[in-house]
C-alpha positions in Angstrom: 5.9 -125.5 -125.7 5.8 -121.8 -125.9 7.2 -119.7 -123.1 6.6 -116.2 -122.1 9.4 -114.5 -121.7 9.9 -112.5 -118.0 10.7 -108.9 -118.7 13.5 -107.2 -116.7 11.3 -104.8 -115.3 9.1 -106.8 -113.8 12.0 -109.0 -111.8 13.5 -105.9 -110.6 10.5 -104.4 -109.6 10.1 -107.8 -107.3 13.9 -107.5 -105.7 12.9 -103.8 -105.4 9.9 -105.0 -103.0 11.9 -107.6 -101.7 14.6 -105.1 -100.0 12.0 -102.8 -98.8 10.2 -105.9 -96.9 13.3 -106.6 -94.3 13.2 -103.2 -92.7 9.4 -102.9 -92.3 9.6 -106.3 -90.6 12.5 -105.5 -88.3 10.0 -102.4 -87.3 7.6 -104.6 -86.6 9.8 -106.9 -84.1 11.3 -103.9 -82.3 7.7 -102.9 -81.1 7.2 -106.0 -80.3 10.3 -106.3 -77.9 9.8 -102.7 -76.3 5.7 -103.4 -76.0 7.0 -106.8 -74.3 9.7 -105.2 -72.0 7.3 -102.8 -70.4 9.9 -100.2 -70.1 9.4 -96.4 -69.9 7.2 -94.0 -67.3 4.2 -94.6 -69.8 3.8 -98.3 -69.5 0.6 -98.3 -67.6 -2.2 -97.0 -70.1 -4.8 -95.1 -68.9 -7.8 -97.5 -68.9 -5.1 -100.0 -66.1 -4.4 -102.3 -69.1 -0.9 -101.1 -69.3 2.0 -103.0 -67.7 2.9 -104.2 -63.8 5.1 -101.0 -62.9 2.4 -98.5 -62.7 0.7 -100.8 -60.2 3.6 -101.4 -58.5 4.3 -97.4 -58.4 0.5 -97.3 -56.8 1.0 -99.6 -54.3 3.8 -97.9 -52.3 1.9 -96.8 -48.0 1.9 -93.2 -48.0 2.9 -94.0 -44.1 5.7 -92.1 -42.7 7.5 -94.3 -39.3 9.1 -92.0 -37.1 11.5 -93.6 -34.3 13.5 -91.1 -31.6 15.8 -91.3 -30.7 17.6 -92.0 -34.4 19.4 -95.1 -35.3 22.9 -95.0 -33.2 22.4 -92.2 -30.5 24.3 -92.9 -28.3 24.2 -92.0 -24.1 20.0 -91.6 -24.5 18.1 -91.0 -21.4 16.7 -93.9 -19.6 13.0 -91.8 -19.5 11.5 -89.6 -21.8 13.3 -89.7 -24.7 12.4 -93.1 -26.7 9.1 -91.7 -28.7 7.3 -94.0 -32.1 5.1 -91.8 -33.9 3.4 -92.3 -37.6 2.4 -89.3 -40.1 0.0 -90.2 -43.0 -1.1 -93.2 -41.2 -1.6 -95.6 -37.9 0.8 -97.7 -35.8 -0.1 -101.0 -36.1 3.0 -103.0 -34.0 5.8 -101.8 -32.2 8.5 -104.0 -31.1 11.6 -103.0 -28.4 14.1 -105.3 -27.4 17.2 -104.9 -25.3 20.6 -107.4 -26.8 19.3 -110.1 -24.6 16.1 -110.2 -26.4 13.7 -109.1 -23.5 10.8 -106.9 -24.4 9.8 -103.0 -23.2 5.9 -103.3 -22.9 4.3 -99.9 -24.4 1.1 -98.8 -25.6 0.0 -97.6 -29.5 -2.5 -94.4 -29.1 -6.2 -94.7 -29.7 -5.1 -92.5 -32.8 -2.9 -94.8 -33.8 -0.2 -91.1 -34.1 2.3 -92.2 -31.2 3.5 -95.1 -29.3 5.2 -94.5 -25.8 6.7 -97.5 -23.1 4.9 -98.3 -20.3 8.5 -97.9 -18.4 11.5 -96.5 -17.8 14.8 -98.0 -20.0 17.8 -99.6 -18.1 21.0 -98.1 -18.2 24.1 -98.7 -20.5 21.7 -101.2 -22.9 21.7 -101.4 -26.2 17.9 -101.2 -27.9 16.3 -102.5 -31.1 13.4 -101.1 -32.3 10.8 -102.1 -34.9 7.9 -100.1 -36.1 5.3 -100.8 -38.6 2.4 -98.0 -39.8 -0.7 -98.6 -42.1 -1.9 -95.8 -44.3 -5.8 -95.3 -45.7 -5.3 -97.8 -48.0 -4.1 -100.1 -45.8 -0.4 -100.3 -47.2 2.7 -101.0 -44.9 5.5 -98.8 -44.2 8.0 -100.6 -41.6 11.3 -98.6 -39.7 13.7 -99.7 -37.6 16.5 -98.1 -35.3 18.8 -98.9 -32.9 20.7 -97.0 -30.0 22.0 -96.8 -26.3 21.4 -96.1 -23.5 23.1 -93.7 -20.8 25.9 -94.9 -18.4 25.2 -93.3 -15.2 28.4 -91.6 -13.0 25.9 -91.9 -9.6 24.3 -94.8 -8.6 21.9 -95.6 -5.7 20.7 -99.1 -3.9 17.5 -100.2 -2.3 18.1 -102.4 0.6 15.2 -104.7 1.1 13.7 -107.2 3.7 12.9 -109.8 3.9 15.4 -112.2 1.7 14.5 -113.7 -1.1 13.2 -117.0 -0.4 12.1 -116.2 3.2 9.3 -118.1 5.1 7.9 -114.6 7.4 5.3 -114.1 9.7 2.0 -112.0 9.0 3.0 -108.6 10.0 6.1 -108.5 7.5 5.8 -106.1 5.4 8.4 -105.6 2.1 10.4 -102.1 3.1 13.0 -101.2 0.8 16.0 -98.2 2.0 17.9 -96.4 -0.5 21.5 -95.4 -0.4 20.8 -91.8 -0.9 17.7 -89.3 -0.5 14.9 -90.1 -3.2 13.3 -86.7 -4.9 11.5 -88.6 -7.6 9.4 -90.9 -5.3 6.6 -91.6 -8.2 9.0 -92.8 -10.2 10.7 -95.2 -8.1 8.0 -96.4 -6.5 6.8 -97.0 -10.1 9.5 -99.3 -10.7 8.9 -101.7 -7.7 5.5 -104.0 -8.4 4.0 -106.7 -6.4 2.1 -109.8 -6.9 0.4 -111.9 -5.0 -1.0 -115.4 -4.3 -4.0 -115.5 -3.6 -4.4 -111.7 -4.9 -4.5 -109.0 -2.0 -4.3 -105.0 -3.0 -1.0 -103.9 -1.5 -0.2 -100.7 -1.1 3.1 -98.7 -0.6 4.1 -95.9 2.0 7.4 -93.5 2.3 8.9 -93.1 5.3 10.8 -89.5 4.5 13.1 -89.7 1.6 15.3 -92.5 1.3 12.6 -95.7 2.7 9.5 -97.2 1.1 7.9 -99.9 2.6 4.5 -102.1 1.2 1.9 -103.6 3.1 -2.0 -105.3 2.8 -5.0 -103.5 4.7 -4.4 -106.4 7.1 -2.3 -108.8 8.5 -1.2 -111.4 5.2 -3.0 -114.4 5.1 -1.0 -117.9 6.3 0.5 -119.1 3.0 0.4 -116.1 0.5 3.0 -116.0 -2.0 4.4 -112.8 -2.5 6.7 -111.6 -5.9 8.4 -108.4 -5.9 9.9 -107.3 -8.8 12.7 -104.5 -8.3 13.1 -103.2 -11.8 15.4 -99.9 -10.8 17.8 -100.3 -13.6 17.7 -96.9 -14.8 15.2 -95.1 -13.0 16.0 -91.6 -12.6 16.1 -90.9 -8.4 17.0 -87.7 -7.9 19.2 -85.6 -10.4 21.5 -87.2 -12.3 21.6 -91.2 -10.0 19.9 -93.9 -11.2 19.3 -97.2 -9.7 21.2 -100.0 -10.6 19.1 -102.9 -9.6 17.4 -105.5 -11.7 16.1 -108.5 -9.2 13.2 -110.8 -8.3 12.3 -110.9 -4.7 9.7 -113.7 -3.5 8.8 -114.8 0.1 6.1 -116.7 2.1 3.7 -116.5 5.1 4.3 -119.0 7.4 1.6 -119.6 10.2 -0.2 -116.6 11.5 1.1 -115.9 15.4 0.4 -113.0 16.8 1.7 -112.7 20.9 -0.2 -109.9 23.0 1.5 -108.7 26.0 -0.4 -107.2 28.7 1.6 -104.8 30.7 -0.3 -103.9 33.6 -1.2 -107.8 34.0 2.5 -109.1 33.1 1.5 -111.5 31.0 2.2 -112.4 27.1 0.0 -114.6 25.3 1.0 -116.5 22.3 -1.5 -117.2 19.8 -1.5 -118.7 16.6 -4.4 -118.9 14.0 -6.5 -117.3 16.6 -5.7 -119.2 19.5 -4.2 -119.1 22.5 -0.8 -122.0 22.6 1.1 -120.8 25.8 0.5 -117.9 28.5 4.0 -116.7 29.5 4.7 -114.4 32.4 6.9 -111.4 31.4 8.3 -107.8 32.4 7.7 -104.7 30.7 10.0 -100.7 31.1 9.5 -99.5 34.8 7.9 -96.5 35.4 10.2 -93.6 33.6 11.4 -96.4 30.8 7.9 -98.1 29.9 7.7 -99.9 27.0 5.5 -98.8 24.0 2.4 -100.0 23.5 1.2 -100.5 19.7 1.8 -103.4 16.7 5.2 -104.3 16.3 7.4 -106.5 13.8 9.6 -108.8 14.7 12.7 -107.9 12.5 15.6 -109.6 13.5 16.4 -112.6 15.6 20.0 -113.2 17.9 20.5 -116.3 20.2 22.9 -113.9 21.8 23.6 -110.8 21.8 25.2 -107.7 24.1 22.7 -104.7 25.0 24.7 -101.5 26.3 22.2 -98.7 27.7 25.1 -95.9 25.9 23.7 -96.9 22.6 19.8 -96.0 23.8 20.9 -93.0 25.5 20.4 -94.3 29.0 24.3 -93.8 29.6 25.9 -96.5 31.6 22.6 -97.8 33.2 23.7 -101.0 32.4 26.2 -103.6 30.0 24.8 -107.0 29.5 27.3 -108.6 27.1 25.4 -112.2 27.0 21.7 -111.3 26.3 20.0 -114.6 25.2 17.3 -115.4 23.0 16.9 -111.6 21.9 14.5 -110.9 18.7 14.3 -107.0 18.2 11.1 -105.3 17.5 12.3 -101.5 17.1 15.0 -99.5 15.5 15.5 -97.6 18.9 16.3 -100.6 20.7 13.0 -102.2 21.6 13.9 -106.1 22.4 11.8 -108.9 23.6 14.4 -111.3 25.1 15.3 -113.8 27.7 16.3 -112.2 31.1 18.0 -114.4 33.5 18.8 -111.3 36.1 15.2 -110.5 37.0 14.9 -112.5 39.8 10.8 -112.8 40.6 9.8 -109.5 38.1 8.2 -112.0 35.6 4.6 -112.0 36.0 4.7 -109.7 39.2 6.0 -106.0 38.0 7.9 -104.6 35.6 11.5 -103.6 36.1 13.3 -103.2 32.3 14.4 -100.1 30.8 12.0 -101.0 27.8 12.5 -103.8 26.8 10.1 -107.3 27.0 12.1 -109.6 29.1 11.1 -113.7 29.8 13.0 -115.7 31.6 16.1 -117.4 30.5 18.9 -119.4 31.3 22.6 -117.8 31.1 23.7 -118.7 27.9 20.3 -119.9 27.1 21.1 -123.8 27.2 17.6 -124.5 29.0 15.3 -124.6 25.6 12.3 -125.6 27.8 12.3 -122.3 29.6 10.1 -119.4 28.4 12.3 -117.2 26.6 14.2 -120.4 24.7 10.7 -121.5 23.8 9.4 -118.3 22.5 12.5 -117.8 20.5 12.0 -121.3 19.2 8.5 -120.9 17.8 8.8 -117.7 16.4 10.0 -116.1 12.9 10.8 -112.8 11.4 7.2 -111.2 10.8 5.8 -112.5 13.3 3.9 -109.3 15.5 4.2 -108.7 18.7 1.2 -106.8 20.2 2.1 -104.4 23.7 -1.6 -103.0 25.2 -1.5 -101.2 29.1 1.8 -99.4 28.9 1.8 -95.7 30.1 4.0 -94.9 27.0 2.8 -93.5 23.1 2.1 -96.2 20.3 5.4 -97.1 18.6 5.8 -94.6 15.7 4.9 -96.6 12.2 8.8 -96.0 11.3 10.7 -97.4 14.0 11.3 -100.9 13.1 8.8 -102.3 10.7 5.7 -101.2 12.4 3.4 -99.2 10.0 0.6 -101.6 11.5 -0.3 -98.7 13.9 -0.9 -96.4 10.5 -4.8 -96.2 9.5 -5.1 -98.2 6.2 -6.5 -94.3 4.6 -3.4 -92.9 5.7 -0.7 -95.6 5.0 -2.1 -95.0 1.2 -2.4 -91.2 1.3 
């Protein structure tokens, strides 16, 4: 067998190739790593059949969320100064939440630029907010802050009849007085809502500066439910004293009684629903102290109690330490009560310095007698009507008497 010889040249000439042949394929597998990794500003190629970070890049809401006060004031104001807004886009959800997790109800603009709470803050609470904005393209952009509120140095109260949990009479309105002088009345009055069962528009009225009471066109109906929410935590009063009550208030209408007393006759008569349960013969003011005539409340209730003319201004007139079955219907002293000193004025003429009197027992102990029963059948609310006096109708602010207030005027 002959064989052909392998010259030297052409071996080295194939090593020669060999060695060249690593480096071009390590190129190769570089590119392939780096094309794989996606890596550098240029990944994305023009035609969008680059890689996933240009996209990504794209994709971020040209949205800017806005929240004031910024994350960790501190001592903000309980009004004014909590403000959402979104540039470059529209509000889509705001959330606020005190530590306890209760919300602040608000409203997003028709613009979708700015969202503001439908109420005041409370004081010395810590807040949580959460705001999320759309852009054109309808991309997300979310912020979030948190911050506190105020701790007030001045404080004020409302005072409030009736109690919660109360069963009243129809004429009961709810009047609230403050501790001190009120100069922002919109706001407060803002801060105190009612509700209703069944629904009745209710309206409030302020008596100067530092009393607010609420009341229905007309009497309430027997068995309305009636919610009061007192949500004065941090309503600005006057300058610089905030309220510092956060309370639900409910009550009820008992039966409707309404007792008209007829002063020139001498005669009261009790009526409930509309109609007529006893007649009971009574004495009104004398001539010089005659009773007033008009609507009025009864607002507090006293088996016994002592009635000194120095605290009416009628001096030492008189000093009746043991006064029975007394219910008062005015601040100024206005009392319908049992009388056991008036001899035969009941039903005949009237000989009190004001007052409403029925007969009574001393010490009340006779329950069957006209004052005890009266007394007996009657409840905080209920109204007591006074027609044929020669005195003015009882002002709308002494005692709980804004019944003799036009319905156009109580609301002006």
């Amino acid at each position: 067998m002959n064989v052909r010889p392998i010259s030297g040249a052409s071996v080295d000439a194939r090593a020669r190739r060999g060695r060249k042949g690593l480096p071009a394929l390590a190129g190769v597998l570089l590119l392939a790593v780096t094309a794989c990794g996606g890596g550098g500003a240029d990944s994305g190629s023009g035609d969008g059949k680059g890689g996933d970070s240009g996209t990504a890049e794209a994709k971020k809401s040209r949205a800017v969320v806005t929240i004031a006060p910024g994350d960790g004031a501190k001592s903000v104001e309980t009004s004014g100064a909590l403000k959402v807004t979104a540039a470059k886009g529209k509000l889509t959800a705001v959330e606020v939440k005190d530590a306890k997790g209760k919300a602040i109800a608000g409203q997003i603009s028709g613009d979708g630029a700015s969202w503001t709470p439908a109420t005041h803050l409370a004081a010395a609470t810590k807040y949580s907010v959460h705001a999320v904005a759309k852009d054109s393209a309808g991309l997300e952009a979310a912020k979030e802050a948190d911050f506190t509120t105020l701790t007030p140095k001045n404080t004020f109260l409302g005072n409030f009849t009736p109690e919660d949990g109360s069963k009243v009479g129809v004429g009961m309105p709810f009047s609230v007085r403050f501790t001190r002088g009120i100069t922002n009345p919109e706001d407060v009055e803002k801060a105190i809502s009612i509700k209703t069962e069944p629904a009745v528009e209710v309206a409030g009225h302020w008596f100067g500066n530092d009393r607010l009471d609420f009341r229905p066109e007309k009497y309430w109906k027997t068995g309305t439910k009636v919610t009061v929410q007192l949500n004065l935590d941090g309503v600005e009063g006057r300058p610089g004293v905030y309220g510092k009550q956060a309370k639900t208030v409910s009550f009820t209408i008992g039966r409707n009684q309404v007792s008209v007393v007829d002063a020139k006759k001498h005669t009261m008569k009790v009526m409930q629903e509309g109609k007529v349960v006893k007649t009971i013969p009574v004495t009104t003011g004398k001539p010089g102290y005659d009773s007033w005539n008009g609507q009025m409340v009864i607002s507090e209730r006293l088996r016994v109690t002592r009635m000194n003319g120095e605290t009416v201004g009628y001096g030492g007139e008189y000093d009746i330490k043991d006064v029975p079955d007394a219910m008062r219907l005015t601040d100024s002293g206005t009392f319908i009560h049992g009388n056991y000193w008036g001899g035969d004025a009941f039903g005949n003429y009237n000989a009190s310095h004001g007052c409403i009197g029925l007969r009574d027992a001393r010490g009340g102990y006779d329950r069957d007698l006209p004052a005890a029963w009266f007394f007996d059948h009657s409840i905080v609310g209920d109204v007591v009507v006074v027609k044929g006096s020669n005195d003015d109708i009882v002002a709308p602010d002494n005692g709980l008497n804004g019944w003799n207030m036009s319905w156009e005027k109580w609301k002006a």
